[in-house]
C-alpha positions in Angstrom: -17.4 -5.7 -16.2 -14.0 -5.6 -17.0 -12.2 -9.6 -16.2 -8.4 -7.8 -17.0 -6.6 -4.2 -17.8 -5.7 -3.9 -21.3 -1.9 -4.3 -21.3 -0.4 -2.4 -24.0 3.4 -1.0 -24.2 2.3 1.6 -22.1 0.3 0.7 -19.5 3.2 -2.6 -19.4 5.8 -0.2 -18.9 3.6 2.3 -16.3 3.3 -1.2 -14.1 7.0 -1.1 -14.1 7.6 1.9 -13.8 5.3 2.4 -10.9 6.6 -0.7 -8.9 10.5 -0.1 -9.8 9.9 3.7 -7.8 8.6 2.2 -4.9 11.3 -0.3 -4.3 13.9 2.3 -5.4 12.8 5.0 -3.0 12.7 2.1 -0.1 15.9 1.1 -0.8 17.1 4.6 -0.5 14.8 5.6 2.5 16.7 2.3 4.2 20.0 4.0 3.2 19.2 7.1 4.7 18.2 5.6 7.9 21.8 3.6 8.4 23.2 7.3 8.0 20.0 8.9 10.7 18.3 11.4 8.0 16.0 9.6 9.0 14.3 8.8 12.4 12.3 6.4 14.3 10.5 3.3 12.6 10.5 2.6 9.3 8.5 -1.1 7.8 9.6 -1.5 4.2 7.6 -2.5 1.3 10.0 -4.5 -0.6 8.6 -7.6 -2.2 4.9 -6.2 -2.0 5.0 -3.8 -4.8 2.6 -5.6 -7.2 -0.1 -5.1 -4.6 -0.5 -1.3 -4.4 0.4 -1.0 -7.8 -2.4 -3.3 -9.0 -5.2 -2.2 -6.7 -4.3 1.6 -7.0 -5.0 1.0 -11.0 -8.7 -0.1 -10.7 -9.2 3.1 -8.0 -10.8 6.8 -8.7 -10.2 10.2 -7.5 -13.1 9.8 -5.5 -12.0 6.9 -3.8 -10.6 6.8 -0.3 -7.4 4.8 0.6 -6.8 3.5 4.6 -3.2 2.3 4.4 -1.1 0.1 7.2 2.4 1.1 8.7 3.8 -0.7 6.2 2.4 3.2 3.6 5.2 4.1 1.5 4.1 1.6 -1.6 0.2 2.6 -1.6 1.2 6.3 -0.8 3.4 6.2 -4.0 0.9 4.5 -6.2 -1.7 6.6 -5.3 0.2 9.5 -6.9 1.3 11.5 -3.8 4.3 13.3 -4.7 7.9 11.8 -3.7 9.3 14.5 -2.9 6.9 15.0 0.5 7.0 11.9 1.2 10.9 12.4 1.7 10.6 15.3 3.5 8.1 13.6 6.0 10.3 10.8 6.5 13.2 13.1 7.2 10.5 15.2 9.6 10.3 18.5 7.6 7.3 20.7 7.5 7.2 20.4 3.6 6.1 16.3 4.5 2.6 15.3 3.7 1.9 15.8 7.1 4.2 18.7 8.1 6.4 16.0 9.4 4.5 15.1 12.1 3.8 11.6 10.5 7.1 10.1 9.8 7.0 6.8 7.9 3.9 5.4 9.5 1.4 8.0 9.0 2.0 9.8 5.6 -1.5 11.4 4.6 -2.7 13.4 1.9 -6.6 15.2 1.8 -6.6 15.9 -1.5 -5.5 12.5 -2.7 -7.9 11.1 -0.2 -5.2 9.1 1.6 -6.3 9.5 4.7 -3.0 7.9 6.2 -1.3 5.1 7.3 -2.0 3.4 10.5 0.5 2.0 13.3 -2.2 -0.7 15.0 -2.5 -3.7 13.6 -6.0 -3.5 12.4 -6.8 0.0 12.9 -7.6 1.0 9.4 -10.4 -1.4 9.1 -13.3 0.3 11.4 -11.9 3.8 9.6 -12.7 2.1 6.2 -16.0 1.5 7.6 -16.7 4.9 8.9 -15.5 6.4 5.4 -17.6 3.9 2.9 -20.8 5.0 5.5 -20.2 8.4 4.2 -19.9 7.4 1.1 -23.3 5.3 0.9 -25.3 8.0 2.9 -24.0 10.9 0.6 -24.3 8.8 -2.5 -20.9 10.0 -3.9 -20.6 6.8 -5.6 -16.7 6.6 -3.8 -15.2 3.3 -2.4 -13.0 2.9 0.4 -9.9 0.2 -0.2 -8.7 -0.8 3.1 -5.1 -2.4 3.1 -3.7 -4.3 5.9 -1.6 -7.8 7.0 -3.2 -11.0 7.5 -2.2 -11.0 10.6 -4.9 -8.7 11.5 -7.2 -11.2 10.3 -6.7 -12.2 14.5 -8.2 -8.8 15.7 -11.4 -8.2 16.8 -11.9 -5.1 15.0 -11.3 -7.4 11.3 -14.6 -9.2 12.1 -16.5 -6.6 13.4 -15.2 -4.1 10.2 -16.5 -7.3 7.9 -19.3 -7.8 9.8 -20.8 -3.5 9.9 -19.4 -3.7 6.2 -21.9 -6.5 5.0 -24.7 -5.4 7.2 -24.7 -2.4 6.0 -23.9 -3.2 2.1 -21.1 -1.0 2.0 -18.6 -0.1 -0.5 -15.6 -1.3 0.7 -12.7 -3.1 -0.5 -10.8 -5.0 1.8 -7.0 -5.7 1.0 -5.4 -8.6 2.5 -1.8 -8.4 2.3 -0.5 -11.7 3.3 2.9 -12.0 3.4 2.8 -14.9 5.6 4.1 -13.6 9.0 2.7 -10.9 11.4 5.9 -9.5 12.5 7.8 -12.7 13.2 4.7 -15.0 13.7 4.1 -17.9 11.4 0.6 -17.8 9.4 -0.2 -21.4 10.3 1.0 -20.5 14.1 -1.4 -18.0 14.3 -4.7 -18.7 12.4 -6.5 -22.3 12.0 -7.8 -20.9 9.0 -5.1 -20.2 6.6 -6.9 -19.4 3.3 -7.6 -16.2 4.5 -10.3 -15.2 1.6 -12.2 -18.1 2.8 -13.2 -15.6 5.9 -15.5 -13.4 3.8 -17.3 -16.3 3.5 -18.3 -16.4 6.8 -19.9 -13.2 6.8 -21.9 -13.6 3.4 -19.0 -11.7 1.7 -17.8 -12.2 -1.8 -13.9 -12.9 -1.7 -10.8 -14.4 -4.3 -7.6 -14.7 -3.5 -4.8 -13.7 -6.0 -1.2 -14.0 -6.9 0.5 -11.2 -5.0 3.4 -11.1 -6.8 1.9 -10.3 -10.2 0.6 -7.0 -10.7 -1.7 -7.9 -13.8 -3.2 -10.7 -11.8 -3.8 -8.3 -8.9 -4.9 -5.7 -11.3 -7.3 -7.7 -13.4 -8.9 -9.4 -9.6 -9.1 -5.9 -8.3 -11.0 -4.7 -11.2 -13.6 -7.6 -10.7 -14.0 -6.5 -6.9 -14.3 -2.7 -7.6 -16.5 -3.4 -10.3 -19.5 -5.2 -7.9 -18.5 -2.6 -5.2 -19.7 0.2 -7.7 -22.7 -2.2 -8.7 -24.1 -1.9 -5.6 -23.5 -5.4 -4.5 -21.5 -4.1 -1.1 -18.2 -5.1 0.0 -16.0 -7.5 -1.5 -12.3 -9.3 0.2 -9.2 -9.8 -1.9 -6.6 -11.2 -0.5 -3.4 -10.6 -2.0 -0.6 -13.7 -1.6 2.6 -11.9 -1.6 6.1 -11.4 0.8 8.2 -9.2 2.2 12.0 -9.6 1.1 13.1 -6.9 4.0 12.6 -7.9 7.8 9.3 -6.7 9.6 11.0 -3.1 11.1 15.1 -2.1 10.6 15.0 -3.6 14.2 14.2 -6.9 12.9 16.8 -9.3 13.3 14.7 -11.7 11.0 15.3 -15.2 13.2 12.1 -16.7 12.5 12.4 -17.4 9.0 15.4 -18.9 6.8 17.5 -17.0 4.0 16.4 -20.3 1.8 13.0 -19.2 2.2 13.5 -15.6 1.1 15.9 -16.9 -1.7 12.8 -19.0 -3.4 10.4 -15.8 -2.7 12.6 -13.6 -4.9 12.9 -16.0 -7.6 9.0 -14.6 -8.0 10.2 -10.6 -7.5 7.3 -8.6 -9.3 9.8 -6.4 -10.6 12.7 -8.2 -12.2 10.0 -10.7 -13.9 7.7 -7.7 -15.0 11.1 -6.2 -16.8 12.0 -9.8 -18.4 8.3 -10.2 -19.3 7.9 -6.7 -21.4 11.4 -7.3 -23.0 10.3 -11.1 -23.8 7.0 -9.5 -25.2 8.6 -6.9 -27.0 6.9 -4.5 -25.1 9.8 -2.7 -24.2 13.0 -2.3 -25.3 16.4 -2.3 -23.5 16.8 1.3 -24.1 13.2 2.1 -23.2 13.8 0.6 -19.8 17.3 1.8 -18.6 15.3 5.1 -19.6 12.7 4.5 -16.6 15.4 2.9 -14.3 17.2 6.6 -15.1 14.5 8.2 -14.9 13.2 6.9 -11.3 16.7 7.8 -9.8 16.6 11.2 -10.9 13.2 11.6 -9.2 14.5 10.1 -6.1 17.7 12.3 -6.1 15.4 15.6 -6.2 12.9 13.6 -3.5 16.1 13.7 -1.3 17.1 16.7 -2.1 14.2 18.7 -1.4 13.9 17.2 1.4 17.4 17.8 2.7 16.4 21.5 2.1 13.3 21.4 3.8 12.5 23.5 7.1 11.9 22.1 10.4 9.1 23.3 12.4 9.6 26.5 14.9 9.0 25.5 19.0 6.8 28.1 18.2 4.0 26.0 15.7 4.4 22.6 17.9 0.5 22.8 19.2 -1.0 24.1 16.6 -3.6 21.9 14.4 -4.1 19.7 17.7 -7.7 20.8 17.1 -10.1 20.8 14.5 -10.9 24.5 13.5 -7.0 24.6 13.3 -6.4 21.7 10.5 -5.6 23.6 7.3 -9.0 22.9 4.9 
């Protein structure tokens, strides 16, 4: 088993690199939405990079990824391609999801993301369903689940954990706490706070890990994935991070203080990942403004391929409502 990733130059600056594009094409995607490109909801990432980014490291091709609303960040660490992922937020058929996804439900087959989910919750039974396949086809895949603590309150959280252990399957859960569930308190809402002491309670292997550290999330991920493919069934990691950004662009935020979100950023994955690798000498001031230059040129061309996207004809609207009409 492997306790922590080897963190060389490269694979230091790939952490950065892969966090830094995530917060950059939020930031923009929040821009866009001021100015209407783009439509509807939109739950931004910002603050929860290190999560994605570490777990996504430890997965394989053959591994299956069940996001939450909250997509962009695991859809972008996964490796689907920016450039869709603008067009679906801007609603174009060249979108992941011909643009009939928006922000909240960005999917990709042959990346096996097999989307983000608006309910609080919902992606857990999926997971569940998906690692079943997986176990009765002997694939040898996993299925990482992400989601909020707050759907630690569902119903469908302890049945998922319950089927999951039952039926020794390889699943991953990923507790994202960032402390609220939209605008409710953690301690207002569960009696339980140490959410990864839960897994406990159905026989379940579980750790809890810095959030806001992307080595620390890789290096516990690792350890999880590695007794998920050892045939020791599911494990829980819950990831202790926060959200800079309010819940939705609707959010007016008044359940928490701007001292609060001041001490969070002090602990921003991304400005203390940069000063680590230059403090390290893994990575030069040149070599950095290189990636921050290079990550805005990739979002340009993300924006503007979507810009020139096409939208869909009246004509298309009901097709691949059924089955034998989703593209294989």
């Amino acid at each position: 088993m492997t306790d922590k990733p080897h963190l060389d130059r490269e694979h230091g600056q790939h952490l950065y690199r892969a966090m830094l594009r995530i917060r950059r094409f939020e930031a923009k995607c929040a821009e866009l939405y001021q100015a209407q490109k783009i439509r509807g909801f939109l739950h931004l990432y910002d603050g929860e990079e290190a999560v994605a980014v570490g777990v996504m490291e430890t997965l394989e091709d053959r591994d299956t990824i069940v996001a939450t609303y909250r997509d962009h960040g695991h859809a972008l660490a996964r490796g689907l391609p920016m450039g869709a992922l603008m067009a679906e937020m801007f609603g174009k058929v060249e979108g992941c999801a011909r643009g009939r996804g928006g922000s909240m439900h960005f999917f990709d087959r042959a990346r096996r993301f097999v989307g983000g989910n608006a309910i609080v919750g919902g992606g857990l039974p999926l997971a569940v369903g998906v690692a079943l396949a997986e176990k009765e086809r002997a694939t040898g895949g996993l299925a990482a689940c992400f989601f909020g603590e707050g759907a630690a309150g569902e119903g469908e959280f302890h049945e998922s954990m319950n089927l999951a252990e039952l039926w020794d399957l390889p699943v991953l859960f990923v507790c994202e706490n960032n402390l609220y569930a939209m605008g409710v308190p953690l301690e207002l809402a569960e009696a339980e706070t140490d959410i990864s002491r839960k897994a406990a309670a159905y026989r379940m292997p579980g750790a809890a890990v810095d959030g806001m550290n992307p080595v620390a999330v890789e290096a516990a991920a690792r350890r999880a994935v590695d007794s998920i493919r050892s045939g020791a069934g599911p494990y829980f990691l819950e990831c202790r991070t926060y959200r800079f950004r309010p819940h939705s662009m609707f959010d007016a935020q008044l359940y928490r203080t701007r001292e609060e979100i001041d001490h969070w950023k002090e602990r921003d994955p991304i400005p203390r990942t940069r000063k680590w690798l230059e403090e390290n000498r893994m990575a030069s001031a040149e070599e950095l403004q290189a990636i921050e230059a290079g990550v805005d040129a990739e979002i340009e061309d993300a924006v503007a391929f979507a810009e020139k996207g096409t939208w869909e004809s009246v004509e298309d609207l009901e097709r691949f409502v059924l089955m034998d009409e989703v593209p294989q």
